[in-house]
C-alpha positions in Angstrom: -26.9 -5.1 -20.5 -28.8 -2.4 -19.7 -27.2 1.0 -18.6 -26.0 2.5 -15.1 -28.9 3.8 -13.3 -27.3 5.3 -10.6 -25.6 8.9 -10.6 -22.6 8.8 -9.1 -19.8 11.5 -8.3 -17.1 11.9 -11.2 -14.0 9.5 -11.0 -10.5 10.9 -10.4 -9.4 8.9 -13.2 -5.6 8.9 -14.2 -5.6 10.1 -18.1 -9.0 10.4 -18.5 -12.3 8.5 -18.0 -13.2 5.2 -19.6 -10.6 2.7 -21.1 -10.3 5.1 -24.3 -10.0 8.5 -22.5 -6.7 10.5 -22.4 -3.6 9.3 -21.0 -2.2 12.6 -19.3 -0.7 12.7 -15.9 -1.9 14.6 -12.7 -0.1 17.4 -11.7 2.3 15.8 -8.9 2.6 17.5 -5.7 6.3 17.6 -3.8 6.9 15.2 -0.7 6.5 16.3 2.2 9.7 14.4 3.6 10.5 15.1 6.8 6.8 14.2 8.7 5.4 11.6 6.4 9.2 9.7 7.5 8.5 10.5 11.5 4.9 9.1 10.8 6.2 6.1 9.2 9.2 5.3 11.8 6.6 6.0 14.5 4.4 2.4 13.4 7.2 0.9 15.1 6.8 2.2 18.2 4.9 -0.9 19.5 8.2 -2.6 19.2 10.3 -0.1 21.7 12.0 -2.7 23.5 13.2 -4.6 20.9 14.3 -1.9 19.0 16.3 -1.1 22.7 17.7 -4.4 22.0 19.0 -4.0 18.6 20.5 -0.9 19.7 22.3 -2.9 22.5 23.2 -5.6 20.1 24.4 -3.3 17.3 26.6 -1.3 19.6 28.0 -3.9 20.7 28.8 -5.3 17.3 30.4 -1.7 15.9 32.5 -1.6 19.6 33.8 -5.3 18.6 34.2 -4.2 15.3 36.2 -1.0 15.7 38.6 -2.6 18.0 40.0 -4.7 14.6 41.6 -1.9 13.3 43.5 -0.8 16.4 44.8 -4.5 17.5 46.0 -5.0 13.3 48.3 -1.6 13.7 49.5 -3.2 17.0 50.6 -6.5 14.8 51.6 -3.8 12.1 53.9 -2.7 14.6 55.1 -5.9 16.3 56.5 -6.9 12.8 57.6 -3.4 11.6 59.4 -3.2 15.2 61.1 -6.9 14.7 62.4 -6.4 11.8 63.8 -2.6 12.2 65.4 -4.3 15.8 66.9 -7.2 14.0 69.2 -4.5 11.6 70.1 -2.9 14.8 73.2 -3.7 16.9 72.6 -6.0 19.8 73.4 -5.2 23.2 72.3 -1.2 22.8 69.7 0.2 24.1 67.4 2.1 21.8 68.0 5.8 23.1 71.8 4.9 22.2 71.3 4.2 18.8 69.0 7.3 18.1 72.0 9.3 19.5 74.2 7.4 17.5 72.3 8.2 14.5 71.8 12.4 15.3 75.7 12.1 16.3 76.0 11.0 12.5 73.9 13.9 11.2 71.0 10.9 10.0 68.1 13.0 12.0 65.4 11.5 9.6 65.9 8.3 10.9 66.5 8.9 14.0 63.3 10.8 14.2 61.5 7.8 12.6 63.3 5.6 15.7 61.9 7.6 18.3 58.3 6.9 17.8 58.8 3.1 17.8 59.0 0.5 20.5 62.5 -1.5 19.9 64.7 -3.9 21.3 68.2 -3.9 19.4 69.1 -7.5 18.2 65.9 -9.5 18.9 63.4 -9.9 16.0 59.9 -10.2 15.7 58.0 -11.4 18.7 55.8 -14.2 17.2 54.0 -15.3 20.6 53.2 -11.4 20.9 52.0 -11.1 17.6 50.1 -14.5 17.4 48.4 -13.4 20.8 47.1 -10.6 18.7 45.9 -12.1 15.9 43.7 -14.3 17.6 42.5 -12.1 20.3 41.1 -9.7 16.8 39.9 -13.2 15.1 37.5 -13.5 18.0 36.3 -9.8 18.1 35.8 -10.4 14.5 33.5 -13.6 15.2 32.0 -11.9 18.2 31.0 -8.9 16.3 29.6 -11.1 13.4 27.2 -13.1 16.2 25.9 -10.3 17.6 25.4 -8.0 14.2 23.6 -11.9 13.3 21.3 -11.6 16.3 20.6 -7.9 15.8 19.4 -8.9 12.0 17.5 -11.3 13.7 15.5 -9.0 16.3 15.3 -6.3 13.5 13.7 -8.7 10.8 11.2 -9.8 13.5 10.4 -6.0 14.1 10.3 -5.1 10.3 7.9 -8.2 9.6 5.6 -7.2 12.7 5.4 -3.6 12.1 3.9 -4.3 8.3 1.6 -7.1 9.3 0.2 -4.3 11.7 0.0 -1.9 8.5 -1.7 -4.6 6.6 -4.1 -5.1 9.2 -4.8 -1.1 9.6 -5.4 -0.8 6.0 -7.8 -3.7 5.5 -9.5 -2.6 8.8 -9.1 1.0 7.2 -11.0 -0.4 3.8 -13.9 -1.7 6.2 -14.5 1.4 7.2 -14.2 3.7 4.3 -17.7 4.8 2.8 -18.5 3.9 -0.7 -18.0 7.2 -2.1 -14.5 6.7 -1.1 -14.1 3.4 -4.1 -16.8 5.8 -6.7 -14.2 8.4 -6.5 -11.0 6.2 -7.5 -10.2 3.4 -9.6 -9.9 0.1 -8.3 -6.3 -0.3 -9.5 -5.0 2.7 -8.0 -6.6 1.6 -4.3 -5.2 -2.2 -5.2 -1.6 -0.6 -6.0 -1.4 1.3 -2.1 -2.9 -1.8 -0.4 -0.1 -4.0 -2.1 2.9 -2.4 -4.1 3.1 0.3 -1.7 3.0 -1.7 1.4 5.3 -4.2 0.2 7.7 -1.3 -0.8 7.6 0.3 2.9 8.9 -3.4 3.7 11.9 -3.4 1.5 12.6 -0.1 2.7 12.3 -1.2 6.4 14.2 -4.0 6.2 17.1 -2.8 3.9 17.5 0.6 5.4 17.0 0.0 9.2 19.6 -2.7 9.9 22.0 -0.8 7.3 21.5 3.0 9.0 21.8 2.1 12.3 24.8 0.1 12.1 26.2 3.2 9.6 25.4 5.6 12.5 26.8 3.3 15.0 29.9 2.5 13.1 30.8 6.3 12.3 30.4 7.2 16.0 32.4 4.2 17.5 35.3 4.9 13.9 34.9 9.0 15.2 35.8 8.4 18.8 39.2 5.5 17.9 40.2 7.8 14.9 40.1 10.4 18.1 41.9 8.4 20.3 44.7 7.4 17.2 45.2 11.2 16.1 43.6 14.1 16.7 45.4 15.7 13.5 43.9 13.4 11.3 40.7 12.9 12.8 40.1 16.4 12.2 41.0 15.9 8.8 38.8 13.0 8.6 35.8 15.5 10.1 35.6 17.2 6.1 33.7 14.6 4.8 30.4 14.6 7.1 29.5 18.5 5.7 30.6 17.5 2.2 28.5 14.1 2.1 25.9 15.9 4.2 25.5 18.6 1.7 25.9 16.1 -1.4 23.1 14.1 0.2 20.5 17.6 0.8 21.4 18.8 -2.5 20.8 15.7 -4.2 18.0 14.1 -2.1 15.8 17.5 -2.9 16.0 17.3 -6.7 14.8 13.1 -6.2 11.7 14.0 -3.7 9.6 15.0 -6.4 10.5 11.8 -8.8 9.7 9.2 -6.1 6.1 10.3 -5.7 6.0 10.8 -9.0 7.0 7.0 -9.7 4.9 5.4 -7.4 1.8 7.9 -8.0 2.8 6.6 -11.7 2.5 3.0 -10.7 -0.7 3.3 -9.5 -2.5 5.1 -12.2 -0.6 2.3 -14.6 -2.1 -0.4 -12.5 -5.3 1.4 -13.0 -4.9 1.3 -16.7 -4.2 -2.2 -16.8 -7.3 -3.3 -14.5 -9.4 -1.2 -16.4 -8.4 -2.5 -19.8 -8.0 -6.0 -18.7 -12.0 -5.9 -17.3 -13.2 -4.1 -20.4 -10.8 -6.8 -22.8 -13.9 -8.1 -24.5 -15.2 -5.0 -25.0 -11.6 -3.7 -26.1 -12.0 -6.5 -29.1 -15.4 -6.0 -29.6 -14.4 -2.3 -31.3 -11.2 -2.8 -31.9 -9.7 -0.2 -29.7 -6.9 -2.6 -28.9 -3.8 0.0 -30.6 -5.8 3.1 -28.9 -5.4 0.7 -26.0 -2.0 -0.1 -26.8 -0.7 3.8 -26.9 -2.0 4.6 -23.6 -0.4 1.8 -21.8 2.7 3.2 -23.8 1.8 6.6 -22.5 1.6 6.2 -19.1 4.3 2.9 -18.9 6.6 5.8 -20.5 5.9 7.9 -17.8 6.6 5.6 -15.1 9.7 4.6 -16.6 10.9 8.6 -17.0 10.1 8.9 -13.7 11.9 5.8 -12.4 14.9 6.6 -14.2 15.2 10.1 -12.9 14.5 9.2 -10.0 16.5 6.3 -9.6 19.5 8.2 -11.6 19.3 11.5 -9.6 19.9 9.7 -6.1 22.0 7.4 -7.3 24.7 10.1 -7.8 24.3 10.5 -4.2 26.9 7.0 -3.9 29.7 8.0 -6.5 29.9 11.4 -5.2 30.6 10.6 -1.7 33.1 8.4 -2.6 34.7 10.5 -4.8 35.2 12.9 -1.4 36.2 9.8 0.5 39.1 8.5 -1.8 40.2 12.8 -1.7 40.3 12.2 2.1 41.8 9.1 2.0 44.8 10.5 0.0 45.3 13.5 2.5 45.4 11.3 5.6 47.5 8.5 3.6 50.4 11.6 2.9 50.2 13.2 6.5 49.9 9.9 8.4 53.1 9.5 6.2 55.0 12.8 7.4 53.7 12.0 10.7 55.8 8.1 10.6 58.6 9.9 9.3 58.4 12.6 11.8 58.6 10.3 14.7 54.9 11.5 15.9 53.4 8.5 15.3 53.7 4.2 14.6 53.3 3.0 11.4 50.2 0.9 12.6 48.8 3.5 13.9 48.5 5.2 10.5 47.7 1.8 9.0 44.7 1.6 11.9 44.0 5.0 11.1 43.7 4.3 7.0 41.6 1.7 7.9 39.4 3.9 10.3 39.1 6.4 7.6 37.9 3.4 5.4 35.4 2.5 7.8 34.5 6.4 8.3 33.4 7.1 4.8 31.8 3.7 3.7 28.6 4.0 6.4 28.5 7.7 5.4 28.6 6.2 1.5 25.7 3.6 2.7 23.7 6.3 4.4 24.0 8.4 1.2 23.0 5.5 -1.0 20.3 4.3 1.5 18.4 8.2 0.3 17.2 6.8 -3.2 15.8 3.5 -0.7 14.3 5.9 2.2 12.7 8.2 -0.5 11.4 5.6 -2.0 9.9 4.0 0.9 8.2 7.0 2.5 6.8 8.2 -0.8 4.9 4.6 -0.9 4.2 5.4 3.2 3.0 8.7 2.2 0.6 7.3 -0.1 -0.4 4.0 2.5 -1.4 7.2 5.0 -3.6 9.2 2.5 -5.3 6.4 2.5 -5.6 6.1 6.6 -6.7 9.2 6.9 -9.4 9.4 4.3 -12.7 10.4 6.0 -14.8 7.2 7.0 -18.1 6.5 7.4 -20.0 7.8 10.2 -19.8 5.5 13.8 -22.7 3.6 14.5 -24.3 5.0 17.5 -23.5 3.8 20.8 -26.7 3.0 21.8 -27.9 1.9 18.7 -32.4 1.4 18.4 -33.3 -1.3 16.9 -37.1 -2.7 15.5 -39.5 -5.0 18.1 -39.9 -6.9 14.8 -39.0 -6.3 11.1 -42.1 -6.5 9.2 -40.4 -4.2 6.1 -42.3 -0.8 6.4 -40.1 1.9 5.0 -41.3 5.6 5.4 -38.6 8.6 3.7 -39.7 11.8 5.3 -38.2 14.6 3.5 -35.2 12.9 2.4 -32.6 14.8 0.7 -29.7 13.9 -0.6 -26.4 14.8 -3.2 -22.9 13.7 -4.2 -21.5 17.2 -4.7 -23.2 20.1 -2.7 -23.4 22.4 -5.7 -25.5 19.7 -7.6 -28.6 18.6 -6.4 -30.2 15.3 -6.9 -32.5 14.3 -4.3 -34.5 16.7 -2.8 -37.4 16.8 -0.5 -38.6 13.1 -1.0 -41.4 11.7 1.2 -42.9 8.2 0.7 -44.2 5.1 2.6 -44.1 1.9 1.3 -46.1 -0.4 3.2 -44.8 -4.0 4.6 -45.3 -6.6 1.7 -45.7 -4.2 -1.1 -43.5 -4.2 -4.2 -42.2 -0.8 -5.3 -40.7 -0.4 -8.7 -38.9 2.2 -9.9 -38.2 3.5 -13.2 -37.0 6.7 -15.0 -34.0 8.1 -17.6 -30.6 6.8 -16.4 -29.1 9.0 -13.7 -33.0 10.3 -12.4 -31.5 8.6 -9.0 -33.2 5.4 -8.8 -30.5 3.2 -7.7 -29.2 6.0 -5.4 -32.6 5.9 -3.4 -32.2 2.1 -2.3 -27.8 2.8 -1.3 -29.9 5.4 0.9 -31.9 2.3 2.1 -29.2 0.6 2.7 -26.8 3.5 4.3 -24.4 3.1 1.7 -24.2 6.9 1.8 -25.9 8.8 4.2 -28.2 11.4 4.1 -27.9 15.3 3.9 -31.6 16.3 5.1 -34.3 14.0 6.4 -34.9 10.3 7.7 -36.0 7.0 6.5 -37.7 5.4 9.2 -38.1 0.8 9.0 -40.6 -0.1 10.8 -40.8 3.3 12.9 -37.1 3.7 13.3 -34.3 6.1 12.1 -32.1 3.8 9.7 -29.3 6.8 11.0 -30.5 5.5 14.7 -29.5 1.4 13.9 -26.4 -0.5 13.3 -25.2 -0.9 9.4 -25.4 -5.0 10.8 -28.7 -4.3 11.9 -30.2 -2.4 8.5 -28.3 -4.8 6.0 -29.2 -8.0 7.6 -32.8 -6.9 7.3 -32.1 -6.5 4.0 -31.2 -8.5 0.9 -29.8 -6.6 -2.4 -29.2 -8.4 -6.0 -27.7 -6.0 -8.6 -27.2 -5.5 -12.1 -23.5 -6.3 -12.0 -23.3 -9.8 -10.6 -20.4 -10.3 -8.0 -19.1 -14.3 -7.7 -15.8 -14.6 -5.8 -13.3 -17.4 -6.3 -14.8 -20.4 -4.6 -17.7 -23.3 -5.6 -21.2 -22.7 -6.6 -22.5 -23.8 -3.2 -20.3 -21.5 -1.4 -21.4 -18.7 -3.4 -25.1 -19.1 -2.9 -24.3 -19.7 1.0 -22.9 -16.3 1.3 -26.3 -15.0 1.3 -26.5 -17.3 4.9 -23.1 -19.5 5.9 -24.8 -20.9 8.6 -27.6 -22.1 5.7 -28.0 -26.2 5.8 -27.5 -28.6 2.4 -30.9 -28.8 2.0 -31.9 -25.1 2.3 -29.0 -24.4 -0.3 -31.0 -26.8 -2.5 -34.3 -25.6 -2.3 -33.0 -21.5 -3.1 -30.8 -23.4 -6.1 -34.2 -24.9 -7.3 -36.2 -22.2 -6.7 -33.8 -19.7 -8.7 -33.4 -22.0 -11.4 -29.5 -22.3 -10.6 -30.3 -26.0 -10.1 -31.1 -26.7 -13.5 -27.9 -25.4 -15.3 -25.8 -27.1 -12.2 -26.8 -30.3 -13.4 -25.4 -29.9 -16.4 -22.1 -29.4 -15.2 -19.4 -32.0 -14.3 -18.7 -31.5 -10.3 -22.6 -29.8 -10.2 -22.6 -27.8 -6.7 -18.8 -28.2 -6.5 -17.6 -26.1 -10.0 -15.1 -24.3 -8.8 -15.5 -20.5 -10.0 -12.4 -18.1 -10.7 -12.4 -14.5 -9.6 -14.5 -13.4 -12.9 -16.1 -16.5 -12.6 -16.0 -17.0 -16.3 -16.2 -20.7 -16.6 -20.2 -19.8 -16.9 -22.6 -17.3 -18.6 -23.6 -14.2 -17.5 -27.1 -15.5 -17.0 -26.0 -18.1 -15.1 -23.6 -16.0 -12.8 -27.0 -13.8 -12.1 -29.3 -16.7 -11.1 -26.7 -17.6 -8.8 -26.8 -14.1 -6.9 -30.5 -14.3 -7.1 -30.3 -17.6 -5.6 -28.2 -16.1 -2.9 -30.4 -13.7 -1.8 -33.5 -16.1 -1.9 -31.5 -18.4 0.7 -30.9 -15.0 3.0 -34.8 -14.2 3.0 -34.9 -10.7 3.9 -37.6 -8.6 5.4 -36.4 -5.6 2.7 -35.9 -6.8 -0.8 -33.8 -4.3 -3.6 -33.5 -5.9 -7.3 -31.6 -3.4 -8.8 -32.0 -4.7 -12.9 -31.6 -8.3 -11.8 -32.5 -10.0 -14.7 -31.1 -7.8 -17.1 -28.2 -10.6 -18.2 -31.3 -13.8 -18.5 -32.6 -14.1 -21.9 -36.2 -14.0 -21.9 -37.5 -17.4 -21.0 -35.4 -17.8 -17.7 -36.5 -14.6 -16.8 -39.8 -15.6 -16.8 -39.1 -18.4 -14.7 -36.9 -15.9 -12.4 -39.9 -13.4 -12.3 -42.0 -16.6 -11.1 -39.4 -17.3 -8.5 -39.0 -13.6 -7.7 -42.9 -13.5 -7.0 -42.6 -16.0 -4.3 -39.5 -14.4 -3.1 -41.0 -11.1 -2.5 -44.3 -12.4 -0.6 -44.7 -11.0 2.7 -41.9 -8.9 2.1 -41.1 -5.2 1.1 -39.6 -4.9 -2.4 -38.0 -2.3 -4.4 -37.3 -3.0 -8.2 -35.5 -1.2 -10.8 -36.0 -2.3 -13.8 -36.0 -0.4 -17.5 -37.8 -3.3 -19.0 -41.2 -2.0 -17.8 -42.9 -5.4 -18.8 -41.1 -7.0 -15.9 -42.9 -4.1 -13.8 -46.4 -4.7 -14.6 -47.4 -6.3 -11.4 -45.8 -3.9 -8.8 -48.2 -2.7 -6.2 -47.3 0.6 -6.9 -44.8 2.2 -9.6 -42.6 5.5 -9.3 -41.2 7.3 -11.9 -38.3 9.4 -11.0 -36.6 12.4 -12.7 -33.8 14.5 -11.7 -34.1 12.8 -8.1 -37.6 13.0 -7.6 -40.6 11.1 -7.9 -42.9 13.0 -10.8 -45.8 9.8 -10.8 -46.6 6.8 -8.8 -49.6 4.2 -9.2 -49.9 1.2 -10.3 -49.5 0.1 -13.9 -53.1 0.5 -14.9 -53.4 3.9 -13.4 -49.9 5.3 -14.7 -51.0 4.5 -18.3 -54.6 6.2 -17.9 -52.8 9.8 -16.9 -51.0 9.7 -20.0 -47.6 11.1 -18.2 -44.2 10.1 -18.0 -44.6 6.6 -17.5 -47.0 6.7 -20.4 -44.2 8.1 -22.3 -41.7 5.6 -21.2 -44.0 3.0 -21.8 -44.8 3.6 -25.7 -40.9 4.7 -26.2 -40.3 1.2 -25.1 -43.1 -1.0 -26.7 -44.7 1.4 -29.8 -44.4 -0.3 -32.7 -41.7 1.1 -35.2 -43.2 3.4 -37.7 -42.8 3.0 -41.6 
């Protein structure tokens, strides 16, 4: 295979260039938190009203809910009551026997009396009490329906909300130029289009349902712990700026570690396409440990910062429980005081236990739920670099088109670079004529393949115009250019699907029998014989059940069933031995009559016939003639020429 011809800007590559670079890590940069989680919550937007309605739903779960606690003290107290009355003497009334009692000097119990309900004598009400029990059994179910229903709406939100992500980011991918994919490897864009979005997802769909009902639950809990006692509620009140401040404290030290993980993830995923495409070549110089250590490398470094990460926030849990049970304790000893005191029922320090219970477990959740949110909008945070990369230019909105494509390219004063501070096209004027064949040749990275992406508007142009057929490319849609135009390149591209269906990409709309005649034409006919289901072989995604000869007639053959008015081969018959691409030249020749071709090749024997050659260094073109002419002025193509066929010297 013969090398890249096209210079391109450098890769941000994680650890280094190339499968056998260095495996160091980026600098990371700290989270910026508080927006990139407003941007995220703000996709669901579109959903408003059904996020009104699992609002309405979970409130009215958490109202259910709270009432449990308050209607168990009232049993508490039923029983308690019963059997304190049952001890007492019947006949008395209740005020009696507490003066009774202080008569006696016993003021502890009396003061205990005092703040009950009783009815000397009689024992526990059972029809009161059963009354009760059933009346909270069917809060409980209640609330367990409609927290169901809210899980319901909420799931259909969650799944909605990243189907509309997915669709941004494809759409998003559509757009972006090509610069955008020279400039990062393929893993790392794979790893934001799918481990990222699917970890927004998990994030959405365990933290929403859980944080509202959290918030919900200690609001309703606040307001009954309130309505039980004051004293205690205010007690109670501690823990929200102690598990507040645990939570800041802790969440700050995990930012950094989240990004770092799934930054981490992506340059690993990077690592692992890269090595995986390049495996035979891996083998071939048995680089495999060298391989090896880097995956070590950089899997070590996404599992340091996983750990960390996951281990910093996940002391967020213990340590707002620790402060919970330290709560608990103090309102289990004054709720005690305040029973023995006569201030308040023993069921309504048992609600009020209970409250306290229900207090600190959603502020628990909502400090566990930090490792899960970080998480999540670190991966959103990534999914939106993404969005807002720069895309391609608009096409315009009144776009020109040719009368008729007859394939005339003109490039007035075209210039053109990746980086601004290094120049590689400048000032380049030519006119290729409809019909003619234009090859190009020069030393790798001269900028021969860069001058047909300008043909094609893969990247666009810093100075100048090309004009087809008397119109600005800038002026037409991409749809318009690049179905003018046909392109066949050194790296063959098959996707997973049958022979036929890859040569009918060139044209879906192609019939059976004009798949056939390209197939035949290309040569891909004869080598599809051969094989057991013929037009129907089913290729993988490397399409590596055939040769790498055979995967380039196929794109050849694609392009001859599209017939475009503006031909590019960019090297491609570089991966057919030599007696196919003879045949291919053969087929090639019919393909490019009547219509404008450009060919890079470094084989200049497959150039000979061109209607005119140019030789290209540094970006611009030093010679141009035909083949003939080239060799008689003894230049660079005369150089390139003998480097290629002189015989060896002894």
């Amino acid at each position: 295979m013969s090398q890249t011809t096209t210079a391109r800007p450098p890769m941000r590559r994680p650890g280094g260039g190339g499968p056998f670079g260095g495996a160091g890590m980026p600098a990371q940069k700290s989270m910026n938190f508080g927006p990139s989680a407003k941007r995220l919550l703000g996709r669901l937007r579109p959903e408003r009203l059904k996020l009104a309605l699992v609002i309405a739903l979970g409130v009215v779960s958490v109202v259910l809910t709270v009432l449990g606690p308050k209607l168990l003290g009232d049993a508490t107290n039923v029983i308690f009551s019963g059997v304190i009355s049952a001890g007492l003497p019947s006949g008395a009334t209740q005020q009696q026997v507490i003066d009774e009692l202080r008569r006696t000097g016993d003021d502890s119990r009396a003061d205990l009396l005092s703040g009950m309900t009783l009815t000397p004598g009689q024992g526990i009400d059972f029809h009161a009490l059963s009354m009760i029990l059933l009346f909270t059994l069917s809060l409980y179910v209640l609330a367990s329906i409609f927290g169901w229903l809210q899980a319901l709406v909420l799931n259909t939100v969650t799944q909605r909300t990243i189907y509309r992500l997915r669709e941004d980011v494809e759409a998003k991918i559509n757009r972006l130029p090509l610069k955008y994919f020279d400039s990062l490897p393929r893993g790392e864009v794979l790893s934001r289009v799918t481990n990222d979005i699917d970890n927004i997802q998990q994030t959405l769909q365990q933290s929403l349902s859980q944080m509202l009902t959290s918030i919900l639950t200690v609001i309703g809990v606040l307001v009954m712990m309130f309505v039980t006692s004051p004293l205690l509620a205010v007690i109670a009140l501690v823990t929200i700026p102690a598990s507040i401040g645990i939570t800041v404290v802790i969440a700050k030290r995990s930012q950094k570690l989240f990004v770092q993980q799934w930054t981490s993830t992506g340059h690993l995923n990077a690592r692992i396409e890269e090595a995986y495409t390049g495996h035979a070549l891996v083998k071939v110089f048995g680089r495999q440990r060298e391989v090896q250590q880097q995956f070590d490398t950089q899997n070590d470094d996404l599992y340091q910062s996983s750990f960390g990460a996951q281990f910093v926030s996940g002391i967020i849990m213990p340590a707002m429980m620790f402060v919970g049970n330290l709560v608990y304790v103090v309102i289990a000893v004054v709720g005690g005081l305040q029973v023995a005191a006569g201030a308040m029922s023993l069921g309504s320090v048992q609600a009020f236990i209970q409250y306290s219970r229900q207090f600190t477990q959603p502020l628990t959740q909502l400090g566990s739920m930090a490792n899960v949110l970080q998480s999540g909008v670190a991966s959103s945070e990534r999914v939106h670099e993404l969005l807002d990369e720069e895309e391609q230019s608009k096409d315009p909105r009144e776009p020109q088109r040719p009368t008729s494509v007859s394939g005339r390219l003109v490039f007035e004063n075209v210039s053109f670079r990746y980086e601004p501070e290094k120049p590689l096209i400048d000032d380049l004027s030519l006119t290729v004529e409809p019909g003619q064949t234009i090859a190009i040749v020069g030393p790798t990275g001269a900028g021969k393949t860069t001058l047909v992406n300008l043909i094609m508007r893969f990247y666009e142009l810093n100075s100048g115009r090309i004009l087809l057929d008397g119109v600005d490319t800038a002026t037409m849609t991409r749809r318009d250019l690049r179905s003018a135009t046909g392109m066949v390149l050194q790296d063959t591209w098959l996707f997973a699907g049958t022979i036929r269906d890859n040569i009918a990409y060139g044209r879906p709309d192609a019939t059976e029998d004009e798949i056939l005649d390209a197939a035949r034409a290309t040569f891909v006919d004869r080598f599809v014989r051969t094989l057991p289901d013929g037009y129907d072989t089913l290729l993988d995604d490397e399409a590596s059940n055939i040769s790498a000869g055979e995967k380039q007639l196929v794109t050849i053959a694609r392009a001859f069933l599209a017939r475009p008015n503006v031909l590019i081969l960019d090297e491609a018959t570089s991966s057919v031995d030599t007696r196919t691409e003879v045949l291919v030249q053969q087929a090639m020749n019919a393909l490019r009559a009547d219509r404008t071709s450009f060919v890079i090749a470094h084989r200049l024997s497959t150039i000979r016939d061109a209607d005119r050659i140019l030789v290209m260094e540094n970006g611009s073109i030093v010679e141009q003639g035909d083949h003939e002419e080239l060799l008689e002025a003894r230049g660079a193509y005369f150089t390139l020429y003998n480097a290629q066929f002189a015989a060896p010297v002894d």
